[in-house]
Structures are given as C-alpha cells and as structure tokens.
N, C-alpha and C positions, 0 to 999 in steps of 0.2 A: 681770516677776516677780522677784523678790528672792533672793537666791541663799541655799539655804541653809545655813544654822551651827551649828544646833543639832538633835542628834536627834528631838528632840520635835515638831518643826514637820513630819518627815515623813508621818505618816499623814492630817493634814489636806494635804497636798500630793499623797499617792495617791489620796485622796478625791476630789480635784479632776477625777483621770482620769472617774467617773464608773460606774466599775463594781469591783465586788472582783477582785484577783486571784486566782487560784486557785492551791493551793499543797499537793503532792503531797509527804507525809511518811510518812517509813519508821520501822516500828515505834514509835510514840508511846506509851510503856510507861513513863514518869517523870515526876515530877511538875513540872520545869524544863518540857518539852514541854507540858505539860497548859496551864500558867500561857501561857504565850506565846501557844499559838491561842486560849483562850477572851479574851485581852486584845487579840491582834488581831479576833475578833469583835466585838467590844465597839466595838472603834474605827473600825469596819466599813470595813477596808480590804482583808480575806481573808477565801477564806471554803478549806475541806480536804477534799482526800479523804485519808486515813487510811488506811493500809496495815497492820494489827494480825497478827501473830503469835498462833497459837492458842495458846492458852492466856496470854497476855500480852495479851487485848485489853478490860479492862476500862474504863480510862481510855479508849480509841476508843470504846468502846459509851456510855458515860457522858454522852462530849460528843456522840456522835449522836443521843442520846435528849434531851439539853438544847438542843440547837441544830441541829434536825431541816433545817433550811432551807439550812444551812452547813457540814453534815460529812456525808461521804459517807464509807463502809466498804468497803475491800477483805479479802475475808480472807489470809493467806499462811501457807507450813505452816512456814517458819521464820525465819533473818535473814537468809540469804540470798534466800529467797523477793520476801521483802518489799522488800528492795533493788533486785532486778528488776523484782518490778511499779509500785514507785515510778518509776524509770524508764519505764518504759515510757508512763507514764500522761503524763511530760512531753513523750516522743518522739514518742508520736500525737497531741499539741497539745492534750490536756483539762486538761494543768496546764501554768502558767505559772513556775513555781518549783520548786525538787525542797531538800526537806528532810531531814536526818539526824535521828531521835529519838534511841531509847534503843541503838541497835546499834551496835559499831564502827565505826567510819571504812573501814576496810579493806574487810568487809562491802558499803557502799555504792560505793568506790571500783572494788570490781571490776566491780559492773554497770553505773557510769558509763564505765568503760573498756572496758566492753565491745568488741570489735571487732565485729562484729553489730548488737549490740543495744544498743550505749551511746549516751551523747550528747556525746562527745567532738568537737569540729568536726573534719571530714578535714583532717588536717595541722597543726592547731595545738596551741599548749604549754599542757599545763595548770598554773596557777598560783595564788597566794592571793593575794587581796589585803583589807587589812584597814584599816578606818575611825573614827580615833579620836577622839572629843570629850573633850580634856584641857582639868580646871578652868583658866580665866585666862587660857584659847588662843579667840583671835577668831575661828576658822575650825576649821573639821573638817581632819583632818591624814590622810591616804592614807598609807598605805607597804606593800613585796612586797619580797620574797618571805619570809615567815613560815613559811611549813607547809609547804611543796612542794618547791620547788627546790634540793637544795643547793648546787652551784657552778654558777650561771648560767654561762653559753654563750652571744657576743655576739648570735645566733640567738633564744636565751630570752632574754636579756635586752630584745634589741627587742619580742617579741612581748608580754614584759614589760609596757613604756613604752605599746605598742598601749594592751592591755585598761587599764590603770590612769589614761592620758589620758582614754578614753573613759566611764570608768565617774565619774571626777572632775565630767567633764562632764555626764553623767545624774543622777546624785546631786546636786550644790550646785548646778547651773543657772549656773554660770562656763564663759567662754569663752576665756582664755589660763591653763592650768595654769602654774605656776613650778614644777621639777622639782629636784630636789636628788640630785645623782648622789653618795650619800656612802661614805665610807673614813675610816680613821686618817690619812691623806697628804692632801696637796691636789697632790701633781705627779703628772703621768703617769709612772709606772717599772713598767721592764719585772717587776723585782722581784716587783710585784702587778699579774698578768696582767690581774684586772678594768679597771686602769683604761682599760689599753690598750682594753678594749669602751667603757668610758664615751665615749673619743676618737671610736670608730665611732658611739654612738648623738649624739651632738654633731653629728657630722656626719649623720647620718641627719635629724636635727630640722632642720639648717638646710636640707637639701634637701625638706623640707616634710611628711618621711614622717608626722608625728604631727599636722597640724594647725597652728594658731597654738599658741607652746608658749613657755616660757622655760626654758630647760634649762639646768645649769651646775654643774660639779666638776670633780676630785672635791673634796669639802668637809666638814668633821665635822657630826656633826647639830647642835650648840651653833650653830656658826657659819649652817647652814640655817635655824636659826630665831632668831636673837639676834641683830641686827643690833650690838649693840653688840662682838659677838666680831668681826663680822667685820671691825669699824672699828679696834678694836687689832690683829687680822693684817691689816690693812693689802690687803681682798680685796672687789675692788669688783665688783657684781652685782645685778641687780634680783634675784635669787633668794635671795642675804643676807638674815637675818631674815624674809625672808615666804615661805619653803616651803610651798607646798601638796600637796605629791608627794614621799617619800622613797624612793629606790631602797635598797635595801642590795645590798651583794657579796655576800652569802651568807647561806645561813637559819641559823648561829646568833648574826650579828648581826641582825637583825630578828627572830628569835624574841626572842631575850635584849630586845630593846627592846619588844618586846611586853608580854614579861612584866612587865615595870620599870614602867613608864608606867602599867600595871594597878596594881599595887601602889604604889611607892611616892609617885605622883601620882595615886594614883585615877580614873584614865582610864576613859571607859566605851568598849571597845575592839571592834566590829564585824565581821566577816569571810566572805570569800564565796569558790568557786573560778570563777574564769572559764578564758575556753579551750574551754567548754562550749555547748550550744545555749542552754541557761537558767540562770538563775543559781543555783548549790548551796550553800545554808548546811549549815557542813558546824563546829559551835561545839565546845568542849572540856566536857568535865566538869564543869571549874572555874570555867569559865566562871561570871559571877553570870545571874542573871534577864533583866536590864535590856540586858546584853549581846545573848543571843539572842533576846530581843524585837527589840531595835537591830538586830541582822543581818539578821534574817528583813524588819523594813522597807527598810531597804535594799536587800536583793536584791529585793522587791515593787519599790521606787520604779525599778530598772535597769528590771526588765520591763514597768512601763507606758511608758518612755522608750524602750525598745525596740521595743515595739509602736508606739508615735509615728511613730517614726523608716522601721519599714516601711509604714506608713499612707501616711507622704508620700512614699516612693516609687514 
C-alpha cells in the first residue's frame, strides 16, 4: 500500500477499514463543527454521537434528524457537562475518537484529565502533535510540541518521539521516520539544556527505544528540510533535507511555526493530543474548515490503525 502524502487520500484509506469510526463530540454548537461531520458523513468514514448543551443543541438536532442512521444525541446541562459525557462515551469503548466543538479547550481538558474518570493513559505525557501538508512539500511534515508542553523534560521529550513515531507510522503507512531534533545551534551546549536531551533521545533511538528510526540534531528546520542548506553548512545526514518529524524545544517555537506555515505558505495544518487512550482533536478557532476536517481524519485514520494493531495482537 502506498504511503500516504496528501490529505485528501485519507478518507478513502479509512474507508478501506471497512466500518465507520465513531467519533464522540462535545458541544457541536458552530457552524465549523456542523460542516465537518456532515462532510465526513458524506465521505462515509464517521458516523457521531453528539453531546449538545441545552439550549445550544440546534445544530445536534438538525444533523440527527438529517442523518438519522449517523448521529446519536446525548443531551448535557452545560460545557462542562458535555465534556464529561463525551468522555466518557470514549472511555466505555462506544466512541472511537473524542472531539472538541464549540466549548473551550479547558472545558474538555479537565474531563480528559480527569483522574477518575478521564482518558489520560496511567503514567503517560500528554502532548500535541500536529500534521502538515505544505504546498511543493512531497510528504506530509509531523512536528510537537505546539499546544502543550512548554519546556520539554528529556522524560517528555521521549515520550514525545514515542507518540509522534508511532502516529507518523499510522498515518502515512512508512516504516523508518527521519526525525529532525531542531534548535538555533547545531552543537550540543550546556547553554541550551534541550540539546543535552536531544543527546539522550539519540541515544535512546540507537538502543532501539523508537523503532527503526533516523534521528539527528540538533539542526534548524531550513537545514531539516533543504538539503541544499545543509550542503553549504557542510552537515551530512540522511535526515538533511528529507525530515519527516520535527521535534521543537519548546511550544513557542513550534507554535510560532505553526502559525507561519499556516499563513504565510498556506499550509493545511492538522492536530491531535496523544498521551490519551483515543485520539482528541482538540482545533483552534482560527482554524479554517479544511483544517478540522483534516484533523478529525487523521485522528479517525490513528484509530483504525490502532484497532489493527490490537487485532493482531
């Protein structure tokens, strides 16, 4: 099977699974929301249960009454309400994806972190990681931490590289990620404590922790993706000009590139939080359309790849 490149090619590739996933959203009270499930209906790779706030659940009723076969109704008495029973509907296994509509981030973050009653994995870091299809880029372009983390911890940083290997590999159906550990610097100094984790997770990869994997920094993103930068600094690497993994040191370099690649290259830019039992499109405001359509398939494409993966075992 052909690994894939372009967003567009995902929903015929969830299709392939053979069943819809089902995809458990809190408060869908906006018209961004609305657009997204009745177009993944449409493309029949999801089908919703609906978590509506009273008095805010027109659009839930709308689409339950047009697409009676594919939207299921909870009612809830507010946004927090809603955020719990979305939860919950992932945690007892009837949803397969947990969605954010129109409420806060915060909102939903509490009842995923629940200590109780969330879906946080015992023990592990929760983190964003987010998937970009930049015009004139031959490959879909990964990178974390954007939204979450702010100074990684060589701890979070591994657990980091975990989720964002794995998810590389669910998504585009390739089997050696190239990992790009970037900075301002390319030497290890004490200076910037990051690199010294980058040294750790280096060595973490060559003792096998991640997989088959190409790892290597620290190095600027130019250089990660431009192999002709990396031929004038003089910095030899199979991971030079073919990144398919961007690490950043910190979320407001990776926000900041986030937002740039959005804008000034028109990027359609993806995002999910892992760390989690299922995968949480958790998008911005500002987000365009096309975006959280793209997210929400992506997180569908992890969770049929994920259900694969405990199938055969």
């Amino acid at each position: 099977m052909n690994p894939i490149v372009d967003f567009k090619d995902l929903p015929e590739r969830i299709r392939s699974a053979g069943k819809r996933v089902i995809v458990a959203v809190a408060s869908p009270a906006d018209s961004h929301t609305e657009e997204v499930i009745e177009r993944s209906i449409s493309e029949n790779f999801a089908q919703f249960t609906l978590v509506a706030v009273e008095g805010k659940q027109t659009i839930a009723c709308r689409l339950a009454a047009d697409y009676p076969e594919h939207v299921n109704i909870i009612m809830a008495a507010d946004d927090d309400d809603a955020a719990r029973l979305a939860v919950k509907e992932v945690r007892e296994d009837r949803a397969h994806v947990l969605m954010k509509g129109s409420l806060n981030t915060d909102n939903l973050l509490r009842a995923v972190l629940n200590k109780e009653h969330g879906i946080l994995v015992k023990g592990s870091v929760l983190t964003h990681i987010a998937v970009a299809q930049i015009p004139g880029m031959n490959r879909l372009l990964f990178f974390s931490d954007a939204a979450v983390i702010p100074f990684p911890t060589t701890e979070q940083l591994d657990a980091v590289t975990t989720y964002i290997t794995q998810t590389w590999r669910s998504i585009t159906g390739g089997d050696k990620p190239r990992v790009a550990l970037t900075h301002c610097t390319e030497k290890i100094s004490e200076k910037f404590s990051i690199t010294l984790s980058y040294q750790d997770i280096k060595q973490y990869a060559a003792q096998g922790r991640y997989g088959d994997i190409c790892i290597d920094g620290p190095m600027d993103v130019k250089t990660a993706c431009d192999a002709e930068s990396g031929a004038i600094k003089g910095i030899a690497s199979p991971v030079v000009g073919n990144a398919d993994i961007l690490l950043f040191p910190d979320i407001e370099a990776g926000n900041t590139f986030y937002k740039t690649i959005t804008y000034f290259a028109h990027a359609t830019v993806t995002g999910m939080l892992a760390g989690t039992t299922v995968p949480v499109v958790v998008t911005s405001r500002a987000d365009s359309t096309d975006s959280k359509f793209y997210s929400l398939a992506v997180a569908c494409m992890k969770a049929v790849k994920s259900e694969e993966n405990l199938s055969e075992k």
